[in-house]
Z-matrix of the N, CA and C atoms (Angstrom, degrees):
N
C 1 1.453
C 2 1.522 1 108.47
N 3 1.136 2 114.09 1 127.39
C 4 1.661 3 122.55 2 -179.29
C 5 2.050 4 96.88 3 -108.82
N 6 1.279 5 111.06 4 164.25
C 7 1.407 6 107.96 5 154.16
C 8 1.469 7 109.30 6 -148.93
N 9 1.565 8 104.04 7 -175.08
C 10 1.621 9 123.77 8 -140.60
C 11 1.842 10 82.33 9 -144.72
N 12 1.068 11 125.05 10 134.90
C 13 1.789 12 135.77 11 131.60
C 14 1.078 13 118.59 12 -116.83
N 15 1.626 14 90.39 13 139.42
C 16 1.560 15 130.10 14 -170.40
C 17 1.739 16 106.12 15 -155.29
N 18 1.638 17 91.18 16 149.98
C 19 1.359 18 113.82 17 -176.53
C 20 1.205 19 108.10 18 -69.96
N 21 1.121 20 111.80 19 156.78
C 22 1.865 21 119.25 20 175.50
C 23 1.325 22 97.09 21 -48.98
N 24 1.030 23 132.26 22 -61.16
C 25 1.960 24 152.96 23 -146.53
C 26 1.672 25 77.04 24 -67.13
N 27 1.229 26 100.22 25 -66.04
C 28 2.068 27 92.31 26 -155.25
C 29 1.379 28 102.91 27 -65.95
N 30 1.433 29 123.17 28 -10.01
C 31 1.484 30 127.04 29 -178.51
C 32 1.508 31 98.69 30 -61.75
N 33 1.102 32 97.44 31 -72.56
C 34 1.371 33 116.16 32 174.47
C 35 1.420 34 142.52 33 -0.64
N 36 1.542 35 82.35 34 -69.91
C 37 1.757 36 112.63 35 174.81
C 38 2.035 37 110.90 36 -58.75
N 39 1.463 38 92.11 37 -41.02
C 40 1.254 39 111.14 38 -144.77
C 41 1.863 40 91.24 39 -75.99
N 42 1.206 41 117.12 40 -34.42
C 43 1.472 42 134.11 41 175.12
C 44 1.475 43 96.95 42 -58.65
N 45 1.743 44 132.18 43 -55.44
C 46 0.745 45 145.24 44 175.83
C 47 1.938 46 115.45 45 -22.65
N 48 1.676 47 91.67 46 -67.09
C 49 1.427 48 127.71 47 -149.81
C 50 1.954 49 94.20 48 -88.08
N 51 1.241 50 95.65 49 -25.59
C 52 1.783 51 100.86 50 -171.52
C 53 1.764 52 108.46 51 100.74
N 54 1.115 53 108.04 52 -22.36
C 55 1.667 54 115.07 53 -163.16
C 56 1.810 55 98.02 54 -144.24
N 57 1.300 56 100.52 55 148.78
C 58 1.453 57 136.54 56 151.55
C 59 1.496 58 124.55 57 -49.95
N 60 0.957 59 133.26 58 122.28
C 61 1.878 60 126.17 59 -166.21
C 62 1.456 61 91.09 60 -147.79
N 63 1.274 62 136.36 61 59.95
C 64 1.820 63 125.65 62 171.75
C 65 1.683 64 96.04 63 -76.13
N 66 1.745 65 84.39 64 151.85
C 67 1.373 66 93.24 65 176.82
C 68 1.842 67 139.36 66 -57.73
N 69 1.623 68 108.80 67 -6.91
C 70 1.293 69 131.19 68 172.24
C 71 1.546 70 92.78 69 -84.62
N 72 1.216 71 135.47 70 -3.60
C 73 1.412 72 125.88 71 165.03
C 74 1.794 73 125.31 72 -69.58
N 75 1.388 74 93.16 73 -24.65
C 76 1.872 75 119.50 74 -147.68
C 77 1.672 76 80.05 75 -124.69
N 78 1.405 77 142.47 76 -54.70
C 79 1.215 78 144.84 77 -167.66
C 80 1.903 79 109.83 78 -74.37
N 81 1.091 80 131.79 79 -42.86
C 82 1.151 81 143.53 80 -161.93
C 83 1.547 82 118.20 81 -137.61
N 84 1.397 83 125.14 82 -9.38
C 85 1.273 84 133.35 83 -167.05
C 86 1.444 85 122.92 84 64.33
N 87 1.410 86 132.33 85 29.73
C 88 1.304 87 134.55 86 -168.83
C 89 1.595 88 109.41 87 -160.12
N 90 1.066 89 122.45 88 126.67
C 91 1.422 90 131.74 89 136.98
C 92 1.492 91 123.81 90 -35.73
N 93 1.626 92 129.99 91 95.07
C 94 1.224 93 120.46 92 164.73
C 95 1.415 94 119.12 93 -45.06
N 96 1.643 95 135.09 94 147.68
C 97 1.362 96 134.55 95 147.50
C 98 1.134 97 103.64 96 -163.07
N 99 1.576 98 119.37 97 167.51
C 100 1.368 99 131.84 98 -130.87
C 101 1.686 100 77.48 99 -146.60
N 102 1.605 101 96.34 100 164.16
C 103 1.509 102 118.03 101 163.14
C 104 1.334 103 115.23 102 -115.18
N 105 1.523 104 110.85 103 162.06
C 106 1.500 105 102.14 104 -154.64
C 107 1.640 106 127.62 105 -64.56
N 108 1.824 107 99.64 106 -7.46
C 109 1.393 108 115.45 107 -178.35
C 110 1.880 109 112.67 108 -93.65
N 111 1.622 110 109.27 109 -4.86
C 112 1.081 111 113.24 110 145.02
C 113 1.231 112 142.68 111 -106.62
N 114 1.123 113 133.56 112 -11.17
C 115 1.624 114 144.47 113 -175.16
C 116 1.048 115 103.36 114 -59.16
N 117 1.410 116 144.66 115 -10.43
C 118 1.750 117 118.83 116 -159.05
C 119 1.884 118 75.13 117 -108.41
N 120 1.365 119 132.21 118 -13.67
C 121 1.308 120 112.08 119 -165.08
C 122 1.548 121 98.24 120 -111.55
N 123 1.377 122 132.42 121 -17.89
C 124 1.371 123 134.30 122 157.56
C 125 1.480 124 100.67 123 -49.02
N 126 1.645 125 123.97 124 -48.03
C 127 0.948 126 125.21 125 -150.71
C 128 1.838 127 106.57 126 -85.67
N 129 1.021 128 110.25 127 -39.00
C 130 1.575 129 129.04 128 163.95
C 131 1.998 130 111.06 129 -51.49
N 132 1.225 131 116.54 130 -54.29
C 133 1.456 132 128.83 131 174.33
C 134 1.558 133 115.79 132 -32.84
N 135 1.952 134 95.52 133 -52.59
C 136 0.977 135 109.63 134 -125.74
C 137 1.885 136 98.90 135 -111.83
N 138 1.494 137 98.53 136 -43.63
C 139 1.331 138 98.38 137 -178.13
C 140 1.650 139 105.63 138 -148.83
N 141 1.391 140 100.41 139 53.56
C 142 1.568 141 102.92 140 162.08
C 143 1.292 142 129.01 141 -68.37
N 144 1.687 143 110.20 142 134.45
C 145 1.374 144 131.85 143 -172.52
C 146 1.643 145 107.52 144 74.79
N 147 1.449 146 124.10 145 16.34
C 148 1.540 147 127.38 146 164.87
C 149 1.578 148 97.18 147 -70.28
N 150 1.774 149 103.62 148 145.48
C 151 1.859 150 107.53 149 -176.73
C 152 1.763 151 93.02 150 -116.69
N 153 1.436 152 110.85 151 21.57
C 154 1.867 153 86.56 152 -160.47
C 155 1.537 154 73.77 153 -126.81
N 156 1.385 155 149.75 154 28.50
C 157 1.412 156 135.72 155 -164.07
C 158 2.053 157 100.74 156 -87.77
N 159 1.048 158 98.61 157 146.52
C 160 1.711 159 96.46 158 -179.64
C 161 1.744 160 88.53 159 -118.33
N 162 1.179 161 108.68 160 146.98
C 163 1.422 162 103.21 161 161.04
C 164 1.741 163 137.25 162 -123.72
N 165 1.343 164 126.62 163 75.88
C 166 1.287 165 126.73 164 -176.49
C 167 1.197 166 146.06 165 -38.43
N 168 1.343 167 99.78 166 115.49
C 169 2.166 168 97.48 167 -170.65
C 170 1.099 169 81.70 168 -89.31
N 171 1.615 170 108.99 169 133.89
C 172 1.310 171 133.52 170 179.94
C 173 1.519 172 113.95 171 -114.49
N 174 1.531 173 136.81 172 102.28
C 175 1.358 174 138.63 173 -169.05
C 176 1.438 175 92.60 174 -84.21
N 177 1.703 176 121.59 175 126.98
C 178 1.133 177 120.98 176 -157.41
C 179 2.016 178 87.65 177 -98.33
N 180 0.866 179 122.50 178 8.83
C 181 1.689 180 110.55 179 177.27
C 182 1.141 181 94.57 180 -109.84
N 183 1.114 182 158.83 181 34.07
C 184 1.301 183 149.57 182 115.13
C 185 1.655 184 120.29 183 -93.37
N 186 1.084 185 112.51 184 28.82
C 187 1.750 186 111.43 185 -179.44
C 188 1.547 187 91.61 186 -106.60
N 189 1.592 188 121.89 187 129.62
C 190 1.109 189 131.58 188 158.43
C 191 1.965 190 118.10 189 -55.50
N 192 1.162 191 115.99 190 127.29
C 193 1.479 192 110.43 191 164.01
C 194 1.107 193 110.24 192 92.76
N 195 1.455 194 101.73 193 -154.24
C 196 1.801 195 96.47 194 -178.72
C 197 1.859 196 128.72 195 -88.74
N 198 1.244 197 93.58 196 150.06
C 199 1.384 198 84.08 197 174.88
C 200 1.697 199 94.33 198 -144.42
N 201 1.463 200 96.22 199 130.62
C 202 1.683 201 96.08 200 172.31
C 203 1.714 202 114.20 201 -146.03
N 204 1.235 203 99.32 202 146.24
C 205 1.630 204 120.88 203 177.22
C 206 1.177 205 103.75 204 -61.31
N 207 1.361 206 125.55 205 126.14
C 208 1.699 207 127.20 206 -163.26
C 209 1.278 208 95.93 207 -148.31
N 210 1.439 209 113.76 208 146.08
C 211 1.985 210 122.19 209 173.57
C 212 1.753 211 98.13 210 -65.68
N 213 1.087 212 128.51 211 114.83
C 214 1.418 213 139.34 212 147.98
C 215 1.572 214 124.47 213 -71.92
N 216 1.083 215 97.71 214 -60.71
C 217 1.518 216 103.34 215 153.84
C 218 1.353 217 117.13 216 -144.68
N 219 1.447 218 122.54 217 155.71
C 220 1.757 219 122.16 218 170.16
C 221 1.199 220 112.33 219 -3.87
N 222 1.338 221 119.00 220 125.73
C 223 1.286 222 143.13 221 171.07
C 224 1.749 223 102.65 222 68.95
N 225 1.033 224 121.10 223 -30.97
C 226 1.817 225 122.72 224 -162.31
C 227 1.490 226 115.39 225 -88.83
N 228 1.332 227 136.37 226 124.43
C 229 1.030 228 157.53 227 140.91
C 230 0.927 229 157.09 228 -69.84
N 231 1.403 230 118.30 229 71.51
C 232 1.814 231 138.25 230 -118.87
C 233 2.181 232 79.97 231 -100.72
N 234 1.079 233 100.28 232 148.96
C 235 1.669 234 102.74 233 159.71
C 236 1.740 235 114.41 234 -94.24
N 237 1.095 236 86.57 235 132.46
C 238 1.593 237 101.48 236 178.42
C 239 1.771 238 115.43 237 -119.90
N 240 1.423 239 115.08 238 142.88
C 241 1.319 240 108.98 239 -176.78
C 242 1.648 241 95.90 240 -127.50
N 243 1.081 242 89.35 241 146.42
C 244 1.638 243 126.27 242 -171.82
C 245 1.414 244 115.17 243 -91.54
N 246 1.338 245 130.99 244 57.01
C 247 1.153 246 153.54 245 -139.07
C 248 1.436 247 137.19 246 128.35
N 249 1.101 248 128.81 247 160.71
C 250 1.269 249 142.66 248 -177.07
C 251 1.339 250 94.96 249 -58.75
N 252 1.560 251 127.62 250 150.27
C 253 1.750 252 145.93 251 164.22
C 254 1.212 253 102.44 252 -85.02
N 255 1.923 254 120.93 253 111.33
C 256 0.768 255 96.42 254 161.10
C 257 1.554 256 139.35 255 -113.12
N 258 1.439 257 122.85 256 133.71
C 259 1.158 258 110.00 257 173.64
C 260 1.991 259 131.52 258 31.36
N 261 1.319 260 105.78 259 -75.15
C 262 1.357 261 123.41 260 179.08
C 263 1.232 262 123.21 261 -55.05
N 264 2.006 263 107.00 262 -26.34
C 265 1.657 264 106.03 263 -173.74
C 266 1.673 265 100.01 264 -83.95
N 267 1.198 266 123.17 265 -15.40
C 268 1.764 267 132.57 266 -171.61
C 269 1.488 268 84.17 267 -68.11
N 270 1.518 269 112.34 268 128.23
C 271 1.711 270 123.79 269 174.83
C 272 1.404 271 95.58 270 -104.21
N 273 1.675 272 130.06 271 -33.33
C 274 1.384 273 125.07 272 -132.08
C 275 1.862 274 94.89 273 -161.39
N 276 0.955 275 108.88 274 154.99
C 277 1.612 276 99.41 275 175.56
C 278 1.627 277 92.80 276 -167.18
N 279 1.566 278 105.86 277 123.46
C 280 1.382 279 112.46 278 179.40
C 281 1.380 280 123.41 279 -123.35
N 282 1.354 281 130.13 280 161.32
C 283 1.479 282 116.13 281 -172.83
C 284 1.531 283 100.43 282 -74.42
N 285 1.111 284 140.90 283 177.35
C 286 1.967 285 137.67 284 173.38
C 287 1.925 286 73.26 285 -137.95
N 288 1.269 287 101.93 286 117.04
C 289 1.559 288 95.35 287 144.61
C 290 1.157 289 118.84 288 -123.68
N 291 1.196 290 136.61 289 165.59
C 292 1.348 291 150.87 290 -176.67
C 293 1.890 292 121.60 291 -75.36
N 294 1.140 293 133.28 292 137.35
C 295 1.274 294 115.40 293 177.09
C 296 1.787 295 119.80 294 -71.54
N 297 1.521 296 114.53 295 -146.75
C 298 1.265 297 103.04 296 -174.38
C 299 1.812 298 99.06 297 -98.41
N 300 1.117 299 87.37 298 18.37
C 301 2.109 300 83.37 299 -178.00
C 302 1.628 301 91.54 300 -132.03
N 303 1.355 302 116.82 301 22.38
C 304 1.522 303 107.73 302 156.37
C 305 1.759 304 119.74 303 86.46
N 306 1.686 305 87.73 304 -14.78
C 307 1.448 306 103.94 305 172.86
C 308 1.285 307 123.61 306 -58.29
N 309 1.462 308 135.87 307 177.84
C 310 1.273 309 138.80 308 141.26
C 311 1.364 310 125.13 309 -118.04
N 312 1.191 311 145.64 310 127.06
C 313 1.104 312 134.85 311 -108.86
C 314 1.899 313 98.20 312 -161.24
N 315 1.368 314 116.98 313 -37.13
C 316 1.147 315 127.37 314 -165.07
C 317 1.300 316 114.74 315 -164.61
N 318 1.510 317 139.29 316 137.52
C 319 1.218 318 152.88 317 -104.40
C 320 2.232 319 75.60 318 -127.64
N 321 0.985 320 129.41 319 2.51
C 322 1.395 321 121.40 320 158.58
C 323 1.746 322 91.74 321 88.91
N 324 1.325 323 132.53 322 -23.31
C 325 1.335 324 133.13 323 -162.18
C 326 1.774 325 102.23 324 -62.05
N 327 0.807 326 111.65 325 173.69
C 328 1.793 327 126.75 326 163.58
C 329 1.253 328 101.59 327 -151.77
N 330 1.294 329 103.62 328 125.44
C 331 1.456 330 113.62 329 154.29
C 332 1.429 331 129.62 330 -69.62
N 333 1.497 332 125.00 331 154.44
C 334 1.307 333 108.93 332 172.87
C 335 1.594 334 96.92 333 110.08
């Protein structure tokens, strides 16, 4: 399982459209996503103290095309897909909220 964050709003659209279109799609040719031992710090970087974040479990055998492990930063190797997200690879979609210091802290799941 890889994942993807996105705003409720871009969730939205993308349900709309059948597929995912973030602007690193149109800017760079790739869909950012993270693995599950990075997302809470992609997610911290990137959009700390956001309350509208959705977060997508992404089953990577249903993503059309390419997808490859790429240096993001020193030493790290974030997966990136080479195409639009579509719709169908999202198994799971959870709210990510932030704590009371704006942090993120936990992947929103509960066990049990």
């Amino acid at each position: 399982m890889i994942f993807h964050l996105v705003d409720a709003a871009g969730w939205a659209l993308a349900i709309a459209a059948g597929e995912h279109r973030p602007a690193s799609l149109g800017a760079e040719g790739f869909v950012h996503l993270s693995t599950r031992a990075q997302v809470l710090g992609t997610a911290n970087r990137f959009f700390a103290g956001r309350t509208d974040l959705l977060l997508l479990h992404v089953d990577e055998a249903r993503l059309p095309g390419a997808l490859r492990y790429e240096e993001g930063e020193p030493g790290q190797r974030f997966p990136h897909h080479y195409g639009p997200l579509p719709c169908q690879a999202v198994v799971r979609v959870v709210p990510l909220k932030p704590s009371a210091s704006g942090a993120f802290e936990d992947l929103g799941e509960r066990e049990g």
